[in-house]
C-alpha positions as CSV (number, residue, x, y, z in Angstrom):
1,X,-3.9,133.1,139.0
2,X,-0.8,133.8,136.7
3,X,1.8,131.5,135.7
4,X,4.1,134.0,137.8
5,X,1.7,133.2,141.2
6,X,1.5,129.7,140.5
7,X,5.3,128.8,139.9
8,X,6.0,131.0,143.1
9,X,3.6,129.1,145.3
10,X,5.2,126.3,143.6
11,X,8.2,126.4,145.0
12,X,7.0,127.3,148.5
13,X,5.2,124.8,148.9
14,X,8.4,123.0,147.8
15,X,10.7,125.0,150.7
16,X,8.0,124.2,152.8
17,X,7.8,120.4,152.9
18,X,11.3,120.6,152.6
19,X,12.1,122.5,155.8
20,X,9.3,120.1,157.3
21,X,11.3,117.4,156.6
22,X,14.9,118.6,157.3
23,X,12.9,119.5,161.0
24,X,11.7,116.0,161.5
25,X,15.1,114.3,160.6
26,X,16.8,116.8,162.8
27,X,14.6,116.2,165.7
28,X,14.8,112.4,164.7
29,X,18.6,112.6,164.8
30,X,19.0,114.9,168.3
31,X,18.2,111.9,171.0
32,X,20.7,110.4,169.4
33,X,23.3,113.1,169.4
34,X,22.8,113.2,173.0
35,X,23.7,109.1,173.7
36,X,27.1,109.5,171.7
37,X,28.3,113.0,173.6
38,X,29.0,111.1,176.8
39,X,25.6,110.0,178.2
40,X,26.5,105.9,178.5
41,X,29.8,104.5,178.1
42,X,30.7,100.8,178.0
43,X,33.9,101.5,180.1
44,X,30.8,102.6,183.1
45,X,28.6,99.9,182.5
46,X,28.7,97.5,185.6
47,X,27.2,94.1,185.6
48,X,23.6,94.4,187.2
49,X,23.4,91.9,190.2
50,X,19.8,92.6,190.7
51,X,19.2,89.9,188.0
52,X,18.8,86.6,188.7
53,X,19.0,83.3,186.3
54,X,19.3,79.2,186.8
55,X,21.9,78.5,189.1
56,X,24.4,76.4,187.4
57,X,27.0,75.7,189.6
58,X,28.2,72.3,191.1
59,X,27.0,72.1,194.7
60,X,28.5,69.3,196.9
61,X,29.1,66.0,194.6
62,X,27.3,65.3,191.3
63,X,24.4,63.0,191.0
64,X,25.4,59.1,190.9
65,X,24.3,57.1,187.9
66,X,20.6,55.0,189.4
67,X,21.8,52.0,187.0
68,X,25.1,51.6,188.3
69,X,24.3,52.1,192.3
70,X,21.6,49.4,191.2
71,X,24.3,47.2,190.0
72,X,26.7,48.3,193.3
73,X,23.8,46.5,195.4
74,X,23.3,43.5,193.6
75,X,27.3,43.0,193.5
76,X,27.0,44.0,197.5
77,X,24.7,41.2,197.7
78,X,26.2,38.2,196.1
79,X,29.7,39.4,197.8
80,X,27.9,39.1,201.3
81,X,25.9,36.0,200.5
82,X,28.7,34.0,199.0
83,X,30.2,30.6,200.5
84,X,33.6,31.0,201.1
85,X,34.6,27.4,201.2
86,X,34.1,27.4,197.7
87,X,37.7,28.6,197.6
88,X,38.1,30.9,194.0
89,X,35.1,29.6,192.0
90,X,34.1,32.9,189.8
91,X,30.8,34.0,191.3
92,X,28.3,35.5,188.7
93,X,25.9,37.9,189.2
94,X,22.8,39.1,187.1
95,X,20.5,42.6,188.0
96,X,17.3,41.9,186.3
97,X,16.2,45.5,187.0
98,X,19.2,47.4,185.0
99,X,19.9,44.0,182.2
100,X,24.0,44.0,183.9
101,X,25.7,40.8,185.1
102,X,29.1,39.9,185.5
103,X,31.4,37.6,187.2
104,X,33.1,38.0,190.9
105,X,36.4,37.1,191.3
106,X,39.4,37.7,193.6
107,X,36.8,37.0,196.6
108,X,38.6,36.9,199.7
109,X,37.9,37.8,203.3
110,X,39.7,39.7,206.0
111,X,39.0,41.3,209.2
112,X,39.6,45.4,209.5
113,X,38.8,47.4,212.6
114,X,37.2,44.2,214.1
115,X,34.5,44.1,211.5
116,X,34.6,41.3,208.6
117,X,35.5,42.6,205.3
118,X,35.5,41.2,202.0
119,X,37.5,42.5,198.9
120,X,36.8,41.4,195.3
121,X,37.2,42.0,191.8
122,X,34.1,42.0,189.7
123,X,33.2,42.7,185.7
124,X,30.3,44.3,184.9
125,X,28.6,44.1,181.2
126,X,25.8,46.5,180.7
127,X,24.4,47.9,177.3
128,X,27.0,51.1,177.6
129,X,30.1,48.6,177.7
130,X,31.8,45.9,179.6
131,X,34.2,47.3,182.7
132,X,36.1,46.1,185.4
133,X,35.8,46.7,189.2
134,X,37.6,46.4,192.0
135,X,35.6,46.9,195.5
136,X,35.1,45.8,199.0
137,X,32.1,45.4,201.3
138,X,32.6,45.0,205.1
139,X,30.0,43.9,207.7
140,X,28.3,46.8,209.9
141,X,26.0,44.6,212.0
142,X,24.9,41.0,212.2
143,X,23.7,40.1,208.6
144,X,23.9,43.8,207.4
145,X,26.7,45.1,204.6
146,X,28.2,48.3,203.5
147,X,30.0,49.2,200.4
148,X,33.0,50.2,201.1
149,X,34.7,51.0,198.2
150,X,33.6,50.4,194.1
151,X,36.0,51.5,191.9
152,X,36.7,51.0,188.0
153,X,40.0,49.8,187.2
Protein backbone atom coordinates (compact mmCIF):
# COMPACT_ATOMS: atom_id res chain seq x y z
CA UNK A 1 0.00 0.00 0.00
CA UNK A 2 1.40 3.61 -0.71
CA UNK A 3 2.20 6.14 1.71
CA UNK A 4 -0.78 8.06 -0.25
CA UNK A 5 -3.38 4.90 0.75
CA UNK A 6 -2.08 4.63 4.07
CA UNK A 7 -2.30 8.37 5.26
CA UNK A 8 -5.83 8.48 3.59
CA UNK A 9 -7.12 5.43 5.51
CA UNK A 10 -5.43 7.20 8.27
CA UNK A 11 -7.45 9.85 8.61
CA UNK A 12 -10.67 7.86 8.09
CA UNK A 13 -10.23 5.86 10.46
CA UNK A 14 -9.68 9.15 12.39
CA UNK A 15 -13.29 10.76 11.07
CA UNK A 16 -14.59 7.64 11.83
CA UNK A 17 -13.98 7.15 15.55
CA UNK A 18 -14.56 10.58 15.67
CA UNK A 19 -18.06 10.81 14.36
CA UNK A 20 -18.55 7.53 16.68
CA UNK A 21 -17.92 9.47 19.41
CA UNK A 22 -19.60 12.85 18.66
CA UNK A 23 -22.83 10.10 18.07
CA UNK A 24 -22.50 8.60 21.56
CA UNK A 25 -22.07 12.00 23.40
CA UNK A 26 -24.96 13.32 21.40
CA UNK A 27 -27.23 10.42 22.21
CA UNK A 28 -25.70 10.58 25.83
CA UNK A 29 -26.71 14.25 26.03
CA UNK A 30 -30.52 13.97 24.27
CA UNK A 31 -32.37 12.31 27.53
CA UNK A 32 -31.18 15.10 28.99
CA UNK A 33 -32.26 17.74 26.61
CA UNK A 34 -35.63 16.43 26.98
CA UNK A 35 -35.80 16.81 31.19
CA UNK A 36 -34.77 20.62 30.82
CA UNK A 37 -37.40 21.58 27.85
CA UNK A 38 -40.36 21.38 30.15
CA UNK A 39 -40.68 17.63 31.09
CA UNK A 40 -40.59 18.18 35.31
CA UNK A 41 -40.73 21.37 36.91
CA UNK A 42 -40.27 22.09 40.70
CA UNK A 43 -43.07 24.70 40.61
CA UNK A 44 -45.43 21.09 39.61
CA UNK A 45 -43.92 18.92 41.91
CA UNK A 46 -46.54 18.04 44.79
CA UNK A 47 -45.67 16.45 47.98
CA UNK A 48 -46.42 12.54 47.53
CA UNK A 49 -48.92 11.47 50.37
CA UNK A 50 -48.73 7.94 49.44
CA UNK A 51 -45.51 7.78 51.57
CA UNK A 52 -45.64 7.01 54.92
CA UNK A 53 -42.80 7.54 57.87
CA UNK A 54 -42.69 7.45 61.99
CA UNK A 55 -45.44 9.35 63.31
CA UNK A 56 -43.98 12.10 65.36
CA UNK A 57 -46.64 14.04 66.58
CA UNK A 58 -47.78 14.59 70.29
CA UNK A 59 -50.98 12.54 70.87
CA UNK A 60 -52.95 13.36 74.03
CA UNK A 61 -50.41 14.26 77.03
CA UNK A 62 -46.71 13.24 77.16
CA UNK A 63 -45.37 10.33 79.08
CA UNK A 64 -44.84 11.09 83.03
CA UNK A 65 -41.47 10.57 84.47
CA UNK A 66 -41.76 6.55 86.34
CA UNK A 67 -39.20 8.05 89.05
CA UNK A 68 -41.14 10.88 90.01
CA UNK A 69 -44.92 9.25 89.94
CA UNK A 70 -42.82 6.68 92.17
CA UNK A 71 -41.91 9.46 94.50
CA UNK A 72 -45.83 11.02 94.07
CA UNK A 73 -46.84 7.64 95.86
CA UNK A 74 -44.53 7.42 98.55
CA UNK A 75 -45.23 11.21 99.42
CA UNK A 76 -49.19 10.05 98.93
CA UNK A 77 -48.46 7.57 101.44
CA UNK A 78 -46.83 9.24 104.33
CA UNK A 79 -49.41 12.26 103.75
CA UNK A 80 -52.31 9.66 104.36
CA UNK A 81 -50.66 7.77 107.12
CA UNK A 82 -49.44 10.68 109.14
CA UNK A 83 -50.78 11.56 112.85
CA UNK A 84 -52.12 14.72 112.90
CA UNK A 85 -51.91 15.43 116.53
CA UNK A 86 -48.46 15.81 116.04
CA UNK A 87 -49.30 19.42 115.20
CA UNK A 88 -46.34 20.75 112.47
CA UNK A 89 -43.56 18.29 113.16
CA UNK A 90 -41.63 18.01 109.56
CA UNK A 91 -42.52 14.51 108.33
CA UNK A 92 -39.71 12.82 106.24
CA UNK A 93 -40.04 10.53 103.66
CA UNK A 94 -37.46 8.12 101.88
CA UNK A 95 -38.45 5.91 98.35
CA UNK A 96 -35.97 3.23 98.47
CA UNK A 97 -36.96 2.22 94.90
CA UNK A 98 -35.95 5.75 93.06
CA UNK A 99 -32.95 6.77 96.13
CA UNK A 100 -35.46 10.35 96.76
CA UNK A 101 -36.52 11.52 100.25
CA UNK A 102 -37.48 14.69 101.49
CA UNK A 103 -39.32 16.37 104.23
CA UNK A 104 -43.30 17.14 104.54
CA UNK A 105 -44.26 20.22 105.85
CA UNK A 106 -47.33 22.59 105.90
CA UNK A 107 -49.44 19.29 106.68
CA UNK A 108 -52.81 20.32 107.35
CA UNK A 109 -56.33 18.82 106.94
CA UNK A 110 -59.55 20.08 105.62
CA UNK A 111 -62.81 18.70 104.38
CA UNK A 112 -63.83 19.51 100.43
CA UNK A 113 -66.98 18.12 98.85
CA UNK A 114 -67.57 16.01 102.07
CA UNK A 115 -64.40 14.02 101.53
CA UNK A 116 -61.18 14.57 103.84
CA UNK A 117 -58.47 16.37 102.26
CA UNK A 118 -55.03 17.04 103.19
CA UNK A 119 -52.72 19.82 101.66
CA UNK A 120 -48.92 19.95 102.18
CA UNK A 121 -45.71 21.13 101.10
CA UNK A 122 -43.01 18.61 100.58
CA UNK A 123 -39.06 18.84 99.25
CA UNK A 124 -37.85 16.24 97.24
CA UNK A 125 -33.94 15.50 96.77
CA UNK A 126 -33.24 13.08 94.04
CA UNK A 127 -29.83 12.66 92.04
CA UNK A 128 -31.22 15.29 89.22
CA UNK A 129 -31.59 18.14 91.95
CA UNK A 130 -33.40 19.12 95.05
CA UNK A 131 -37.13 20.73 94.42
CA UNK A 132 -39.97 21.87 96.11
CA UNK A 133 -43.65 20.73 96.01
CA UNK A 134 -46.73 21.77 96.93
CA UNK A 135 -49.71 19.10 96.66
CA UNK A 136 -52.80 17.71 98.20
CA UNK A 137 -54.20 14.19 98.61
CA UNK A 138 -57.91 13.70 99.53
CA UNK A 139 -59.67 10.50 100.72
CA UNK A 140 -61.87 8.51 97.96
CA UNK A 141 -63.08 5.71 100.27
CA UNK A 142 -62.38 4.29 103.67
CA UNK A 143 -58.54 3.97 103.93
CA UNK A 144 -58.03 4.71 100.13
CA UNK A 145 -56.10 8.11 98.81
CA UNK A 146 -55.92 10.08 95.67
CA UNK A 147 -53.51 12.64 94.55
CA UNK A 148 -54.97 15.46 93.96
CA UNK A 149 -52.69 17.80 92.88
CA UNK A 150 -48.48 17.71 92.79
CA UNK A 151 -47.07 20.59 91.69
CA UNK A 152 -43.40 22.16 91.68
CA UNK A 153 -43.16 25.54 93.15
Amino acid sequence: MSRAAQASGGYFLHSLRRQGLNAALLAALLPLCACASGGFSLEKAEIDRTILTGDVSERGAPIADPERLSDEATIRNAVSSADMELGGVPLPWANAGTGSRGTITALAEHKDRGALCRRFTTSRESFDGVSLYQGEVCMVAPGAWRMESFKAL
